[in-house]
C-alpha positions, 0 to 999 in steps of 0.5 A: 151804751147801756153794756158800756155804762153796766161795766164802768159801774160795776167796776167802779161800785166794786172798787170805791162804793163804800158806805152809803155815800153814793147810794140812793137810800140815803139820799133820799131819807131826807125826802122820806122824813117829810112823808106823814102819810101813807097810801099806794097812790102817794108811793106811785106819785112820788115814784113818777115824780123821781122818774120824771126828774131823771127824764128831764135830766137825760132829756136836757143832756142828750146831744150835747158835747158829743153826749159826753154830759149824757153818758156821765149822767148814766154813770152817776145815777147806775152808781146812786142806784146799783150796789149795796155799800152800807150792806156791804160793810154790815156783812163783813162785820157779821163775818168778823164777829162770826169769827171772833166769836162775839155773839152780841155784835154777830146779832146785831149786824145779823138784824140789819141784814134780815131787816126786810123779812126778818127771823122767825122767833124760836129758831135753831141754829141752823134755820138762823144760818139759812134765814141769814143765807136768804137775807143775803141773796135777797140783798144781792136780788134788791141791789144788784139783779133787779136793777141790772134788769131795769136798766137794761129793760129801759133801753136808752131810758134805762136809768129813768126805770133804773132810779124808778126801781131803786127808789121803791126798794129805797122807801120799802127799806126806810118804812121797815126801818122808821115806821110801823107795819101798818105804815108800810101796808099803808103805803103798799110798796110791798105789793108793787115791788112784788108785781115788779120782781115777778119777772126778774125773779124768775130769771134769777131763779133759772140761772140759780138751778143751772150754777147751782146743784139744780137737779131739784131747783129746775123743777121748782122754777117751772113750778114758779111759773104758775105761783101767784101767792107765794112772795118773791122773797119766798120763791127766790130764796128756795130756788137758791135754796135748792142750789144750796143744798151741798153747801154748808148750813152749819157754820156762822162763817161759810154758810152766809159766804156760800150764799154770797159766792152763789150770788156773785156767780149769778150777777157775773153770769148775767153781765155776760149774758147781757154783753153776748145778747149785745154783740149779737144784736150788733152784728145782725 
């Protein structure tokens, strides 16, 4: 059921999720406005607790009508968890101000994409346009990859580890947005998120080097491999970089679109590894 479920949502995000209506992140500021507090162990607390109400659900569902209630439930929480709708429209916003050439709103919708790790200060232009280029197949990882990885890992539990996965990308974002950094360091989401996406990061990395123009980024993935302090951010993004290399790092409109071109190929690349590993398993 899982390969099922990822293509009807996959589907089904590409065709109606616009906006932030059906996305986990906003549904769940309500809760995050509540929280004055911030440790590690809170952030693992509620974390469980999210997990556990996705258990419970799937747990109650199971077996019933055929499991039909079951399957729409997997439906639902993939659509809440998997896809970036808001994101989504911020970027082809970036595209129309880049194209019209209004500086002011290119800048705006620019921020809100680089929200999580940011531009360094002084900056050219051409730093800007690759720090844009990695804020978006970052964005891509966050909302399309890792989660794909954590539903399928999960096995017939995966939309409990799916609703785990995106509850802390959903906190880490609202803490970079509404709190301090100390806040955030406080909560140390930064650190459990950087133990999950070891594993997912890596496997992206590797099918980055061979779509890409890999003849220096497969050598960098195999150096990744025994990289403990580098962030995932900063190993993701330079193996996509080293892909990147050919690509157009100049101009305000290609530049962010061959980041996103890269990273639609990736996420097609992986349904089908998926779908072949499962038809494998089912005919042995």
């Amino acid at each position: 059921m899982t390969l099922f479920t990822l293509l009807l949502v996959l589907v089904a995000e590409r065709l109606f999720k616009l906006g932030e209506h059906w996305q986990l992140d906003h549904r769940l500021e309500v809760l995050f406005r509540r929280v004055h507090r911030f440790s590690m162990a809170r952030t693992v607390l509620m974390t469980i607790a999210i997990m556990l109400v996705a258990f419970l659900l799937l747990r109650a569902l199971y077996g019933l009508f055929f499991n039909v209630p079951l399957l729409v439930a997997w439906l639902l929480l993939g659509l809440l968890c998997i896809g970036a709708g808001r994101v989504r429209l911020q970027y082809h916003a970036y595209l129309k101000a880049a194209a019209r050439g209004d500086s002011h709103a290119r800048d705006t919708m620019a921020s809100e994409l680089t929200l999580i790790h940011g531009v360094p200060p002084g900056c050219d232009e051409r730093e800007y346009l690759r720090e844009l280029q990695n804020a978006l197949l970052w964005i891509n990882f966050r909302f399309y990859l890792a989660p794909l990885f954590w539903f399928i890992v999960g096995g017939v539990w995966g939309p409990v580890t799916l609703v785990g996965y995106a509850f802390l990308r959903a906190w880490q974002s609202w803490l970079a947005r509404y709190q301090t950094p100390h806040h955030r360091l406080q909560s140390g989401i930064d650190f459990i998120l950087h133990v999950l996406d070891w594993v997912p990061v890596r496997l992206v990395g590797v099918i980055y080097a061979l779509i890409g123009h890999g003849e220096k980024a497969l050598p960098a993935w195999f150096a990744s491999l025994g990289d403990r302090h580098s962030s995932q951010y900063q190993v993701l993004t330079r193996l996509a970089q080293f892909s990147l290399a050919r690509e157009p790092h100049i101009d305000r409109v290609e530049t962010p679109k061959a980041a996103v071109s890269m990273a639609k190929k990736t996420s097609f690349v992986l349904v089908v590894i998926v779908a072949l590993l499962t038809i494998y398993g089912t005919l042995i």
